[in-house]
Structure formats: C-alpha cells, structure tokens
C-alpha positions in Angstrom: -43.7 -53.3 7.7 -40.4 -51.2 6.9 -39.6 -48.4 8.6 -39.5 -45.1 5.8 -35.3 -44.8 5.2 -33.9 -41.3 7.0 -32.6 -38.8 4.9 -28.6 -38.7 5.1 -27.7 -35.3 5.3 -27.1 -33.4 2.3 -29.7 -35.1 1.2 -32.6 -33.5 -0.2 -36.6 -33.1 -0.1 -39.3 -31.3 -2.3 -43.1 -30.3 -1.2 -45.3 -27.6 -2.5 -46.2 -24.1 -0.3 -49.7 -23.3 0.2 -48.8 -20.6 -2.3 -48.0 -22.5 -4.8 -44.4 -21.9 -4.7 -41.8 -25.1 -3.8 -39.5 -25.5 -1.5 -35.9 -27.9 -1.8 -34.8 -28.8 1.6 -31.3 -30.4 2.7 -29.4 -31.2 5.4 -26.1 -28.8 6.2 -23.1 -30.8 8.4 -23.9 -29.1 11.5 -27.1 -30.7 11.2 -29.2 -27.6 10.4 -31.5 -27.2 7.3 -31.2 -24.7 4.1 -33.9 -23.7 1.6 -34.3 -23.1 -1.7 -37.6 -21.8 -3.6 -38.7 -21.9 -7.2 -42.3 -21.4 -8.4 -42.1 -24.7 -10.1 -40.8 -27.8 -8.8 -38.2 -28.1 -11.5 -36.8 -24.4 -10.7 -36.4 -25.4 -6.8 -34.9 -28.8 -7.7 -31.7 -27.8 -10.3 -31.3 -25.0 -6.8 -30.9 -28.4 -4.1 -28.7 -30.3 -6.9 -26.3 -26.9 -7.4 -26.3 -26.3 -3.8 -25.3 -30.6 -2.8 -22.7 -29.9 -5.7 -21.4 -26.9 -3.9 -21.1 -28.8 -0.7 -19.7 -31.9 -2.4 -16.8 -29.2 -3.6 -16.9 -27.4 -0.1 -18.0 -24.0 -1.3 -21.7 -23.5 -0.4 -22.4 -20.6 1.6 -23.5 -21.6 4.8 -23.7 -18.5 6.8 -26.1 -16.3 7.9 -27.6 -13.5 5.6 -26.5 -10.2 6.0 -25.8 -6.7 3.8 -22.4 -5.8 2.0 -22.3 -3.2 4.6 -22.5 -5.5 7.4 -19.6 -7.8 6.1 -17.6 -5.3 5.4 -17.3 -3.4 8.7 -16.7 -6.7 10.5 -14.1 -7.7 8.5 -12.2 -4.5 8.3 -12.7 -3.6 12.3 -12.9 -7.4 13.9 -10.6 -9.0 11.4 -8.2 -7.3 9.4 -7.6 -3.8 11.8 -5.6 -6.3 14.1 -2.8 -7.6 10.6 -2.5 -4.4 9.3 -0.4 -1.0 10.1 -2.4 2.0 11.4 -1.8 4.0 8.2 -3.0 1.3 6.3 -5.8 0.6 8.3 -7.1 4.1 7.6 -6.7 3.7 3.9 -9.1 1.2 4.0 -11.7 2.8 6.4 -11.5 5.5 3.5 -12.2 3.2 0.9 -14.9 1.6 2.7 -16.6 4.8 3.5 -15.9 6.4 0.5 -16.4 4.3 -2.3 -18.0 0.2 -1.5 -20.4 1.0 1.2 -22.0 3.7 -1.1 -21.9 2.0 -3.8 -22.8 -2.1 -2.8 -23.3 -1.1 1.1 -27.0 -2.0 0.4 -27.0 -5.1 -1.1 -27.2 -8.5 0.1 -23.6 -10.6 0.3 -24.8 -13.8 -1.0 -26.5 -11.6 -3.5 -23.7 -9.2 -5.0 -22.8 -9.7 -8.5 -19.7 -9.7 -10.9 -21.7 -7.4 -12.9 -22.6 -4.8 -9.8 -18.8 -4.8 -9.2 -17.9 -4.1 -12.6 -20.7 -1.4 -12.6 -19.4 -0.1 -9.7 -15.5 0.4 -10.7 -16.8 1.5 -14.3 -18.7 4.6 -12.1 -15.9 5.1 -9.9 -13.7 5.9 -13.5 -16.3 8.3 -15.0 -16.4 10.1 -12.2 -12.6 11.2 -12.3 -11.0 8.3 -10.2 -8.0 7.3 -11.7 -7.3 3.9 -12.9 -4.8 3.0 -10.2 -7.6 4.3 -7.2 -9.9 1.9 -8.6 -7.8 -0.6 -8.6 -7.1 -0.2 -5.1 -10.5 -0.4 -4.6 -10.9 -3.4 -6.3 -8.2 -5.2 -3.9 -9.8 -3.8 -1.1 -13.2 -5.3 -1.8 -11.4 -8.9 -3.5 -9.4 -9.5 0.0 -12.6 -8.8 2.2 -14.6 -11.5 -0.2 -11.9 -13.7 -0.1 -12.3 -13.9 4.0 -16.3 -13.8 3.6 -15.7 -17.3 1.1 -13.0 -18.7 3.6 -15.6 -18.3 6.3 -18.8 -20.2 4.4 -20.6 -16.8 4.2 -20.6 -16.7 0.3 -19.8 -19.8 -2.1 -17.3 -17.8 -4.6 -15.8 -14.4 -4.6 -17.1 -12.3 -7.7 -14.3 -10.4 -8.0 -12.6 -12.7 -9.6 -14.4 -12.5 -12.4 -13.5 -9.0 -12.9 -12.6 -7.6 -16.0 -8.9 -6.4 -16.2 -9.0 -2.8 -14.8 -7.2 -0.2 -17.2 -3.5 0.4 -16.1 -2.3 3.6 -15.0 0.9 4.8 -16.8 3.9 4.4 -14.2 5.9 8.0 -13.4 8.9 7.4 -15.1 11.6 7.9 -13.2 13.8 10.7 -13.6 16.9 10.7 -11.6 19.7 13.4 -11.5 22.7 12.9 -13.2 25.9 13.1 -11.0 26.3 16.9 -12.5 22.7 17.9 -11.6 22.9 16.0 -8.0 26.0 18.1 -7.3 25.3 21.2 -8.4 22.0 21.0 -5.8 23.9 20.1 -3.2 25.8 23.3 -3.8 23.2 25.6 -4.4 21.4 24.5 -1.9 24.2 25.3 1.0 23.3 27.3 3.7 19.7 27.1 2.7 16.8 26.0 5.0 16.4 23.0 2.6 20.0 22.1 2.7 19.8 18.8 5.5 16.3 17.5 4.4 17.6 17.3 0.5 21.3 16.4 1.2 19.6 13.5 3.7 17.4 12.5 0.6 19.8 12.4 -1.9 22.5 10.5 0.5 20.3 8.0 1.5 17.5 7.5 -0.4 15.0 7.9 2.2 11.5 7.9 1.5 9.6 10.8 2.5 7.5 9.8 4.4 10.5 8.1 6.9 12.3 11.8 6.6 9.5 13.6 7.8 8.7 11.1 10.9 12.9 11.1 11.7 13.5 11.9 15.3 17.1 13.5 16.6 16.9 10.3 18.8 17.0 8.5 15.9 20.5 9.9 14.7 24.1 8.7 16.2 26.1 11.9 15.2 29.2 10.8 16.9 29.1 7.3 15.0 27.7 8.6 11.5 24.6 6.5 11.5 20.6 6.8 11.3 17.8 4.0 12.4 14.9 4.3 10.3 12.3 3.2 12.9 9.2 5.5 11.8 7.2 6.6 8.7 4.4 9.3 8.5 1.4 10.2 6.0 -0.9 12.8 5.9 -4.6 11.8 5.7 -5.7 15.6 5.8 -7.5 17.9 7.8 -4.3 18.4 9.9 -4.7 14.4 10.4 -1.2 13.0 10.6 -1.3 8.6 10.9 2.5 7.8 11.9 3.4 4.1 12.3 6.5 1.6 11.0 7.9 1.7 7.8 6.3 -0.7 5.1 8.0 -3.7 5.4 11.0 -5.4 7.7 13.4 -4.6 5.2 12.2 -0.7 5.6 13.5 -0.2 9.4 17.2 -0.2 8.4 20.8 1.4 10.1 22.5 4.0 7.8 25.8 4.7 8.3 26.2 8.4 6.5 28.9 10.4 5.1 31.1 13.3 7.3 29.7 15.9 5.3 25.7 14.9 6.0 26.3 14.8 9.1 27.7 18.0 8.9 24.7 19.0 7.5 22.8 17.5 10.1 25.2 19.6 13.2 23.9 23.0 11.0 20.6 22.3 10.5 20.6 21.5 14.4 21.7 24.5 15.3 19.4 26.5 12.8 16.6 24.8 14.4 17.1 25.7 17.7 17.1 29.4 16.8 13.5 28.4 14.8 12.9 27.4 18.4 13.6 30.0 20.0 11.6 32.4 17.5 8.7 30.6 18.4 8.8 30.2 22.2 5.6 28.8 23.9 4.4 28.0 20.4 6.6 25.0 20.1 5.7 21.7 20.5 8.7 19.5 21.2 8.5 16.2 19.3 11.8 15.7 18.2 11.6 16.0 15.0 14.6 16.5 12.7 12.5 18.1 10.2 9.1 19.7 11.4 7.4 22.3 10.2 7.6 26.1 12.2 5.7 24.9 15.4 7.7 21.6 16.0 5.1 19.4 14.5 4.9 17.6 11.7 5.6 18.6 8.9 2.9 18.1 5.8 4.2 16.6 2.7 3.6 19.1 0.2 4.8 21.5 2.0 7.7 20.0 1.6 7.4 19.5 -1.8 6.0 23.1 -2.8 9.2 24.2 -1.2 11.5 21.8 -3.2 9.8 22.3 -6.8 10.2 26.0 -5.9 14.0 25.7 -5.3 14.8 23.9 -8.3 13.1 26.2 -10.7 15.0 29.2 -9.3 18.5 26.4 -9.6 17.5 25.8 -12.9 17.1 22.3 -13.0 14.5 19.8 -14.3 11.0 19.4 -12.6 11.5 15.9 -10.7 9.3 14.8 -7.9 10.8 15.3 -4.8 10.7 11.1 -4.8 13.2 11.2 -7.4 16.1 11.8 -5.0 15.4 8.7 -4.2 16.1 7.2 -7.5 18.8 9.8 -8.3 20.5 8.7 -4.6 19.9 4.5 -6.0 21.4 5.5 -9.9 24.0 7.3 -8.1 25.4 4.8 -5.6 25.1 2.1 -8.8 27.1 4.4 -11.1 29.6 4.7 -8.3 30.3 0.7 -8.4 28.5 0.5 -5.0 27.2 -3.6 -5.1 23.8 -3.9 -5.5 22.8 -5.6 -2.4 24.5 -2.5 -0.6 21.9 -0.2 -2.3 19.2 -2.4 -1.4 20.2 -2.8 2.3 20.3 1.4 2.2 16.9 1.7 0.2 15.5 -0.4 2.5 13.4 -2.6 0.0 12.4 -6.0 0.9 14.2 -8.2 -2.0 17.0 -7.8 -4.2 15.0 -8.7 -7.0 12.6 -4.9 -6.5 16.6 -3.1 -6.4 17.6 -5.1 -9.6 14.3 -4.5 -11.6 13.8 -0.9 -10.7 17.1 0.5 -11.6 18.3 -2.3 -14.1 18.9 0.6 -16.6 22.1 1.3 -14.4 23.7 -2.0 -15.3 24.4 -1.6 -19.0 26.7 1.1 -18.2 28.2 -0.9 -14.9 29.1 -4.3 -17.2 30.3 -2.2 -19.9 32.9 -0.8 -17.1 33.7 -4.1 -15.5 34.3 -5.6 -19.0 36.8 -2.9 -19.9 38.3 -3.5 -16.7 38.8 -7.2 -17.8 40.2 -6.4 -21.0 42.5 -4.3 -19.2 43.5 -7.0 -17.1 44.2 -9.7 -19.3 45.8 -7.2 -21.8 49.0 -6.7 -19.2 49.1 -10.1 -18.5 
C-alpha cells in the first residue's frame, strides 16, 4: 500500500474547527506553519492561495504580530537612532510621540490600512498642521514601513498608496539687492548685530551653523572659518547641537579683511559682555551666545534682526534671506558657480544652479556683451 505523499512546503491544507469556522494551513521556509481562517471553506481557501502567491513573489509577512506602537519604537530606537544625526533623531521621537503613536499606535501592523493613513494625515490638516508637517509625517511613517516590509513583518507598505498630500507654497526668496546689502552693512556698524549679519551676508551661513560657531573655529590671522557644527532649538531651553546636514555642509571659508575686522570688534565687545556678567557666564566659546554665554535661541535672533531693519527701512526678509542675498550677490559679482556652492556648503552643484538660476540671465547677458566686445576689436 502507498505511503500518503508529504506536503512540500508552501503547500497547503484545509479542515473544519469544532466551531465551525476553517482553517488554511501552509508551510513557511523556516519550516514553521501560518494560519488563515474564514467561516467557510471557500473564504479560508482564496486566504492560503493569496498568501502562497505572496511567497511565490517574496512578500508575505512572516513575522510575529505586534502593535503600530511596538514597531515603531523599535525601529526608531534599535534601528534608525544609530544612521541618523541627534537633531534628527529628535525630530522623529517628536513625530512619533506626537502625531503616529496617537493616532495608529493602537492598531495592529499587519492590520493598518491605506485608508487609516489617509484618515490620519486628513485629521492632522483639520487640526491646523500645515501641509508640509504632514508631509513630514508621512515620510516618517513610509521609511519605518519600508524597514517593517524589508524585514517580512508586513507584506506591502500602505503608504504607498497614499494620496498626493497638498503642497505647501515655497517662501519665495527675497534677496537684497547690492544697494540694500550695503546700506545694512553700514547701518548696522558699531551695532551689537554688526558681526552676526556681516558673517551672514559674507558667507551665507546657515543659522543654525552661526549660532553653534566657536572662536576655535575661526583662524583670524589666516582669514578663514571651519564650519564643523550646527544647532536647533527643540524648546523648553532644549538646545540638540550636532554636524551640519550633509558632507558638503562642514566646509573652510576663507573671509574678507573687513569681516574679520568685524570679527576682532565683536571680540572685544564680548569680553566686556563678559565681564558685565561675571560668575553668571558660562564659557562655551561661542562667537555668538546669547547674555550668559550660552546658546543663543533662534528667534531671538531673529526678533532682533526684523527689529533692526524696520528701524533701517528696509524690506521684511527672513533672516535666512542673507543667505540668498550673500548666493545672488557673489553670482552678480561673476563669482563661478561652483565657488558659491563650495561657500554655501550645499551638497551638489545641481541644488546651487536650480536655486539661484534667476541670477544667470543677467550673468550670460554680461558675458555675451563681453564677447561682442571682443570680437568687435578684433
């Protein structure tokens, strides 16, 4: 008599619970066994044939069961915590506890839904988050599910499924014009503001790098600054300082004689602020801290500088448009490109090229007259 044929695995069987209910069995590749339940036979059958058809393709979930919650805080504390910089890690752990534990913290993984996402960000809007927060959010939540897929816990990520998020207008830009850029630098002589805008509008440094800048980090006899450090506020007199953004961020600046006179006043200005506040002070180093020595918090900063321009007269910028106006400027001043990029510190010539391509026009209209000019004589 033949012997019954064993199952291979993935292959399936079908038997009927004491309750009434069925159950589809098969076979995983580590040898252990998954089941599926449908209160008729048909319902738990078409489950085994989409789950074989999901191992055929390699994406059945395999993995224990656990809560969106559970996921989440291994993934941000045990797997990504240990890629990421420390401000960015708290951006996250914000997120996390702010906004997807909440609101999907409760659910199970295998479980969550395209539409519970989408209900979710939809929420997030009405209740005053703007588009671009939510959007964060959703890249938050789409890189965690991409690891929980990679990793057999779920079979697909539902966030790609998603439907487009609204855009958030970008800031335009508005960058000083040569006139406006020098009449601040005047105006602003001999004023406690004088070294932290003339620094901005030099170099283009990024706030955050200005406000983390250490006098160790300045070469006065060689004209040059390292930008080694950036700094965020997360509130609460919570300061997270770490490396700038990308490679291309920690850079050498080699900066004009007059910032650096700048830099020899603002020195010396300081160390009377030190004095004035005598056991008070907390040495850190810091080029620009705030009246104690310590950091300084951003819009502090920038409350000072929207301030100083109303009283000059000129137009209400962000005090990240020194930035831009220090990029236009350098352009306008036939500086090549890749300098400016090099200086601004961004990652590829390509970011330099798209952000202040409204520069150019005015550049090849130049270089053409200079052509004409040329082949005119000759």
């Amino acid at each position: 008599m033949a012997k019954p044929r064993r199952r291979a695995k993935g292959e399936g069987s079908i038997y009927q619970r004491k309750d009434g209910r069925y159950v589809a069995e098969m076979t995983l590749e580590d040898g252990k066994r998954k089941q599926f339940y449908g209160k008729t036979q048909k319902e738990a059958l078409d489950k085994l044939r989409k789950a074989q058809r999901e191992q055929e393709q390699g994406i059945l979930a395999t993995g224990p069961q656990q809560t969106v919650k559970q996921f989440l805080e291994y993934w941000l504390e045990d797997v990504h915590k240990l890629k990421v910089r420390a401000g960015t890690y708290e951006v996250y752990r914000g997120i996390l506890d702010k906004h997807l534990i909440p609101g999907l913290g409760h659910m199970k993984l295998q479980k969550l839904t395209t539409q519970q996402v989408q209900t979710l960000y939809a929420k997030k809007l009405k209740e005053g988050l703007s588009s671009q927060r939510v959007q964060t959010i959703h890249v938050v939540l789409h890189k965690a599910l991409d690891h929980a897929k990679r990793i057999k816990l779920i079979g697909s990520n539902v966030c790609d499924d998603v439907e487009a998020l609204p855009r958030q207008a970008q800031l335009e830009m508005q960058p000083l014009t040569p006139e406006q850029a020098y009449m601040l630098l005047q105006k602003v002589r001999e004023h406690r503001l004088e070294a932290v805008l003339t620094l901005a509008l030099t170099t283009g440094m990024r706030k955050g790098e200005i406000l983390s800048l250490r006098w160790q980090d300045i070469d006065l006899q060689k004209n040059t600054l390292q930008v080694r450090h950036t700094v965020s506020y997360r509130g609460r007199g919570k300061f997270i300082e770490g490396e700038p953004k990308t490679e291309k961020s920690k850079r050498k600046i080699t900066l004009p004689q007059f910032v650096v006179e700048t830099l020899k006043r603002h020195r010396s200005m300081q160390l009377e602020m030190r004095l004035q506040a005598g056991t008070a002070w907390v040495d850190n180093d810091l080029v620009f801290p705030n009246k104690r020595g310590a950091f300084m918090v951003p819009t502090t900063l920038s409350n000072h500088f929207f301030k100083l321009i109303e009283e000059i007269g000129l137009p209400h910028i962000r005090f990240h448009d020194l930035r831009h106006s220090a990029a236009t400027l350098l352009l306008s001043m036939g500086v090549p490109a890749k300098v400016v990029q090099e200086i601004l510190g961004h990652s590829t010539f390509g970011t330099t090229m798209n952000r202040y391509s409204h520069v150019l026009p005015t550049m090849q209209q130049e270089a053409m007259d200079k052509m004409d000019s040329f082949f005119r004589q000759h």
